[in-house]
N, CA, C and O of each residue as an XYZ file, in Angstrom:
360
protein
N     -37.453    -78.343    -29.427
C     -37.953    -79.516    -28.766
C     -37.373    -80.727    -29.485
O     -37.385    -80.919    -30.701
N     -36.956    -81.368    -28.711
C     -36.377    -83.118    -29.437
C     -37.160    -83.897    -28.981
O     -37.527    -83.979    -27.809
N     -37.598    -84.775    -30.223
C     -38.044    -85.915    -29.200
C     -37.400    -87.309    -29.802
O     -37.190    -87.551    -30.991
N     -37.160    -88.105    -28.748
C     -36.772    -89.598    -29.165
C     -37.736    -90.445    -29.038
O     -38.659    -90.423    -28.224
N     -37.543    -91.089    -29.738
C     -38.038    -92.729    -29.864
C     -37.530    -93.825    -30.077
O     -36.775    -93.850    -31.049
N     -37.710    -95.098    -29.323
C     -37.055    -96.207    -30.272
C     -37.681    -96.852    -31.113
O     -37.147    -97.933    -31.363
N     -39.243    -96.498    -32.047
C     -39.484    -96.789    -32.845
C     -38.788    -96.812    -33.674
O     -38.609    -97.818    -34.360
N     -38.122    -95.570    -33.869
C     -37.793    -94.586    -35.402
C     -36.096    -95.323    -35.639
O     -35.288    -95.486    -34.724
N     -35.897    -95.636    -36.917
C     -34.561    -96.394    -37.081
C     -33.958    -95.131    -37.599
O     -34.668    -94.199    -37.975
N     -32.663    -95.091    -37.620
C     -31.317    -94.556    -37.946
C     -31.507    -93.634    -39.170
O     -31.656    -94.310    -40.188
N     -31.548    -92.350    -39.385
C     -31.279    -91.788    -40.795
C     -32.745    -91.584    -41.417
O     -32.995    -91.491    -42.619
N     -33.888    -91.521    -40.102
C     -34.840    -91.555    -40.665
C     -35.085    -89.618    -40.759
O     -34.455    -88.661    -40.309
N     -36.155    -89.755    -41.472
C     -35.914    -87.733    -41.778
C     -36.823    -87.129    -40.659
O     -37.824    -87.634    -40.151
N     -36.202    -85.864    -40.384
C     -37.295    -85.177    -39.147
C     -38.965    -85.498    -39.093
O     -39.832    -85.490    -39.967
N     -38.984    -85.730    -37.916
C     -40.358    -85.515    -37.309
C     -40.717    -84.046    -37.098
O     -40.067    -83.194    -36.493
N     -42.624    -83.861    -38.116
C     -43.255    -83.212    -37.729
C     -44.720    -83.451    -36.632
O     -45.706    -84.138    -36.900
N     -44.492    -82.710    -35.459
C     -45.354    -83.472    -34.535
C     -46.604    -82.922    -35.225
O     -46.461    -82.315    -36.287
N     -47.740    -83.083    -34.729
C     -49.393    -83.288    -35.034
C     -49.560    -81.754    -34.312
O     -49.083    -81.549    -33.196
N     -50.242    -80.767    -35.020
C     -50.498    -79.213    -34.613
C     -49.387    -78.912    -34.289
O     -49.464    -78.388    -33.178
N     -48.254    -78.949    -34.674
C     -47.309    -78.269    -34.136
C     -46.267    -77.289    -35.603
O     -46.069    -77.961    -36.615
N     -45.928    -76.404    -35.597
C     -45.037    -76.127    -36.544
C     -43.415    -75.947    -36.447
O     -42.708    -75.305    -37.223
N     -42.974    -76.754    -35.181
C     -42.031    -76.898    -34.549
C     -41.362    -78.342    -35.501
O     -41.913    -79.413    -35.245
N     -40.526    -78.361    -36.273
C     -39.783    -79.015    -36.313
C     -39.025    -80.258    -35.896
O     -37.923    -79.812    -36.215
N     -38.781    -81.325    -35.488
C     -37.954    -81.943    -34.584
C     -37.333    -82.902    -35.327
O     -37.750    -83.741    -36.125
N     -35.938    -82.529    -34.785
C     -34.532    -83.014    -35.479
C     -34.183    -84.795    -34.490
O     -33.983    -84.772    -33.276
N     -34.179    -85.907    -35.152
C     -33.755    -86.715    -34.169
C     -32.149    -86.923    -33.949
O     -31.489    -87.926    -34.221
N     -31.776    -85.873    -33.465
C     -30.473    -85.804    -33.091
C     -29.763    -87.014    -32.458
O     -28.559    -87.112    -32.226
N     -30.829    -88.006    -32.199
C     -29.801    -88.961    -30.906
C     -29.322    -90.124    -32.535
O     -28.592    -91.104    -32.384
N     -29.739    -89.842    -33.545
C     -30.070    -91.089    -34.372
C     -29.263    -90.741    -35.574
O     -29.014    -91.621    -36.398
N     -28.723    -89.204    -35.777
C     -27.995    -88.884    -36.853
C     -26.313    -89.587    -36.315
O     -25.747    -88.945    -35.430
N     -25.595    -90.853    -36.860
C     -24.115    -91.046    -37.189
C     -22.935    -90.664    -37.165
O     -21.981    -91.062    -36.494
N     -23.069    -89.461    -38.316
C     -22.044    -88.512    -38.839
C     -22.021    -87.232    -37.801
O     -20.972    -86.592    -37.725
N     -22.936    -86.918    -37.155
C     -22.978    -85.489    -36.453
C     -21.578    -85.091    -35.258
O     -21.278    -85.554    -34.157
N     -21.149    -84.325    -35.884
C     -19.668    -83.829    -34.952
C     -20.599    -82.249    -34.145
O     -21.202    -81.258    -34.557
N     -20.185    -82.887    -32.744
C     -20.301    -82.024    -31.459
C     -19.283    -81.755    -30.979
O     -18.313    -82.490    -30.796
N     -19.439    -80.511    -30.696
C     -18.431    -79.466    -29.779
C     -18.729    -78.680    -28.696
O     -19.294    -77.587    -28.728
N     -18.246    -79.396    -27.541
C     -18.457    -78.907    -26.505
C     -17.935    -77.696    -25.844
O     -16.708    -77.633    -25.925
N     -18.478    -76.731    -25.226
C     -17.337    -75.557    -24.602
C     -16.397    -76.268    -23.370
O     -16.818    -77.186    -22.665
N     -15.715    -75.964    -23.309
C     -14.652    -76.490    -22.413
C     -14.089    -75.645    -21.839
O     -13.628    -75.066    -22.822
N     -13.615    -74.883    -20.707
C     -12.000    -74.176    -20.350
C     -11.365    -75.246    -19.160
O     -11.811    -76.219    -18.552
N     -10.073    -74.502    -19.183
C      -9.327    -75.399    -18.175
C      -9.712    -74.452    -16.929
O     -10.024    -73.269    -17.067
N      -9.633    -75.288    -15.403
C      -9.878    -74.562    -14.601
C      -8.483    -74.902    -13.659
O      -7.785    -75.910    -13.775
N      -8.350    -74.165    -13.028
C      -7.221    -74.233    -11.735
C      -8.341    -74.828    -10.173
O      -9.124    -74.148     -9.509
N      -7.953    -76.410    -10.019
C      -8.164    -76.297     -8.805
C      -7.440    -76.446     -7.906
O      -6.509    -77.223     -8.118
N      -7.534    -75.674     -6.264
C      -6.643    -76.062     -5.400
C      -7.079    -76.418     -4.035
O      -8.290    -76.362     -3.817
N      -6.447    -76.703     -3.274
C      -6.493    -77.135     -2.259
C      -5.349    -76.589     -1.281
O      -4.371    -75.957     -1.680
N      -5.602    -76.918      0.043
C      -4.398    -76.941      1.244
C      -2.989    -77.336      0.693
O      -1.943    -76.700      0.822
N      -3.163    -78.366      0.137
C      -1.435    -79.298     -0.306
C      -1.389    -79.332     -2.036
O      -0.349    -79.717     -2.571
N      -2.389    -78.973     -2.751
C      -2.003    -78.997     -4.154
C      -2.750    -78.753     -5.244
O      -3.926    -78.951     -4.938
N      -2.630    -78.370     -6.539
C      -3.288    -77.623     -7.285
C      -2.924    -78.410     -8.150
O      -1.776    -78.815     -8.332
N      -4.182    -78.766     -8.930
C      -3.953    -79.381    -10.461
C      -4.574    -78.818    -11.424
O      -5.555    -78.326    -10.868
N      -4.638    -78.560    -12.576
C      -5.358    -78.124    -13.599
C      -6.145    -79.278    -14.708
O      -5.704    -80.275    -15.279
N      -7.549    -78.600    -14.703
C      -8.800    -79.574    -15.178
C      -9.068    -79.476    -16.212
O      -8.357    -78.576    -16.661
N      -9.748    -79.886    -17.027
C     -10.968    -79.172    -17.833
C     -12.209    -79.183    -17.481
O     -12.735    -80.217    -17.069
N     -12.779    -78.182    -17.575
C     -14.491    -78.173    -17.091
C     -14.988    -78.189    -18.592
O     -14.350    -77.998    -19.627
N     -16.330    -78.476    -18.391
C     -17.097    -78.443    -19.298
C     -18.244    -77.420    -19.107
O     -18.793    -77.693    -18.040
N     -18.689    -76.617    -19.555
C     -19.441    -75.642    -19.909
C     -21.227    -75.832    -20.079
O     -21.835    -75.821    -21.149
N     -21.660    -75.956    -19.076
C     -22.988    -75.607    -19.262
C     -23.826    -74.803    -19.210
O     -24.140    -74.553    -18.046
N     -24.551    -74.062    -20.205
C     -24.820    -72.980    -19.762
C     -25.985    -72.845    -19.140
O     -26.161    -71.834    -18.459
N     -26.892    -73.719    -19.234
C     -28.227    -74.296    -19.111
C     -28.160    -74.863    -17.219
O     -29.099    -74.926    -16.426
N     -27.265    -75.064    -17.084
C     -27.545    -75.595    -15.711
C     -27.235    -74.576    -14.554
O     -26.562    -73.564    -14.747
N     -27.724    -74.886    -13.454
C     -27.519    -73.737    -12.134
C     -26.907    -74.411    -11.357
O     -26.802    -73.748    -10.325
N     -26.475    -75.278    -11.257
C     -25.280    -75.934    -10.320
C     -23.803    -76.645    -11.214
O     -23.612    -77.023    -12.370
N     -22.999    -76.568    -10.019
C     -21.847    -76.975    -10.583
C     -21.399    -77.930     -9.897
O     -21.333    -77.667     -8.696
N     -20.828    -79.651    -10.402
C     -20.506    -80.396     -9.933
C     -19.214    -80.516    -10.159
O     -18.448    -79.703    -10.676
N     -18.916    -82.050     -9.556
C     -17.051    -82.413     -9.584
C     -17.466    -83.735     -9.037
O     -18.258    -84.134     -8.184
N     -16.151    -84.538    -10.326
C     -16.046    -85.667     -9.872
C     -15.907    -86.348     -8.871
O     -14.773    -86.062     -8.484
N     -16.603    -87.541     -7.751
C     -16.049    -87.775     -6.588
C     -14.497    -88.335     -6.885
O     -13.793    -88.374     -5.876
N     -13.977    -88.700     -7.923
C     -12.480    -89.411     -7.687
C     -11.416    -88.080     -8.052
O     -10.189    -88.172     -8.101
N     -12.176    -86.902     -8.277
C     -11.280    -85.540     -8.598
C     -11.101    -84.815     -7.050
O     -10.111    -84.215     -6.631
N     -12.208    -85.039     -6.449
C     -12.550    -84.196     -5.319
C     -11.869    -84.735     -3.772
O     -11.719    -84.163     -2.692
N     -11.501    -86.344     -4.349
C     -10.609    -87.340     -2.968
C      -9.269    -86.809     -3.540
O      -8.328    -86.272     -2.957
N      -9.460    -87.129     -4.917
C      -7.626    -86.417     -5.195
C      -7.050    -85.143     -4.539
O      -5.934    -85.018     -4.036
N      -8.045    -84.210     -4.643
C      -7.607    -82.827     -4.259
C      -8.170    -82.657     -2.836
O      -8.447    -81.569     -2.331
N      -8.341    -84.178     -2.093
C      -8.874    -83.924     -0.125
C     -10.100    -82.828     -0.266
O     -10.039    -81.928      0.573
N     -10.866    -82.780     -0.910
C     -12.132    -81.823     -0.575
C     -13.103    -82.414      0.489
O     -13.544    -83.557      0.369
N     -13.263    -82.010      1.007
C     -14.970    -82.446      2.018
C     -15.974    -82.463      1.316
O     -15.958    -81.677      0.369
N     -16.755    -83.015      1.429
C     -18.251    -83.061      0.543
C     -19.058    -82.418      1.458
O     -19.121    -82.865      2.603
N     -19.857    -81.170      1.047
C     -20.260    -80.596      2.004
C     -21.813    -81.441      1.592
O     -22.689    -81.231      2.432
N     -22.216    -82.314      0.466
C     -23.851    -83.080      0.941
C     -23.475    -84.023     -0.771
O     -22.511    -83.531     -1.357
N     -23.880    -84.754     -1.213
C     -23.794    -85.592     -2.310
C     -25.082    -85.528     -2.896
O     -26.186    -85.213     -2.453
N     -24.703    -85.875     -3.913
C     -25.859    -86.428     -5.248
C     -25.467    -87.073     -5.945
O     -24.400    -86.935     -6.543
N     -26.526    -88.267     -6.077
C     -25.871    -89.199     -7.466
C     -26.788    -88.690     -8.514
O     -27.940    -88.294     -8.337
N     -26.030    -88.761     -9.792
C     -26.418    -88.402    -11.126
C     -26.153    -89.591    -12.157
O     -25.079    -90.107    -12.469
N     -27.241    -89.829    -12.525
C     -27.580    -90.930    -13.238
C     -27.653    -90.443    -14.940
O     -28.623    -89.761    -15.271
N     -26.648    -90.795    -15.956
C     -26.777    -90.671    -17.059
C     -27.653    -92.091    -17.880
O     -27.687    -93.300    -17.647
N     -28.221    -91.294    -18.810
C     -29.345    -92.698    -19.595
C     -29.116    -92.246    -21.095
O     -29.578    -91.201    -21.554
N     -28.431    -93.056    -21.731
C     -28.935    -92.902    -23.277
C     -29.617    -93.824    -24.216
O     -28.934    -94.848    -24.217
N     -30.323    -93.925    -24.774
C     -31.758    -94.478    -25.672
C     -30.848    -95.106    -26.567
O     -30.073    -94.520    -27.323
N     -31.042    -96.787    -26.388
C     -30.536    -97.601    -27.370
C     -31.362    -97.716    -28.460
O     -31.029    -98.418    -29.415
């Protein structure tokens, strides 16, 4: 479990929540922390042309998206849309 706050300043040491013996790391607030994402390249194609991507690897999720400016490149139809809204905690 993570939890954020914008109380908590920069480099401050883990939170232990109240009855809990769960740990929590404030990951959004550690500096130095090097992440590594899974990645492979994928082949996509189309009617008139094939380019090669990188995807990114989630393993956690049950759907798979694509960029709308990847998906006009390669003439795909949108068979229904979703916007996806990213938020990160200043």
């Amino acid at each position: 479990m993570t939890v954020m706050s914008r109380e908590l300043k920069p480099k401050d040491s883990p939170t232990v929540l109240p009855d809990s013996s769960h740990e929590v790391l404030m990951t959004s607030l550690i500096d130095n922390l090097k992440v590594f994402l899974q990645t492979l390249k994928v082949m996509l194609k189309s009617d008139i042309k094939e380019v090669c991507v990188r995807a990114l690897i989630d393993t956690g999720s049950q759907k798979s998206y694509i960029i709308k400016k990847t998906a006009e490149k390669m003439s795909y139809v949108a068979l229904r849309e979703k916007e996806v809204v990213h938020c990160l905690m200043v």
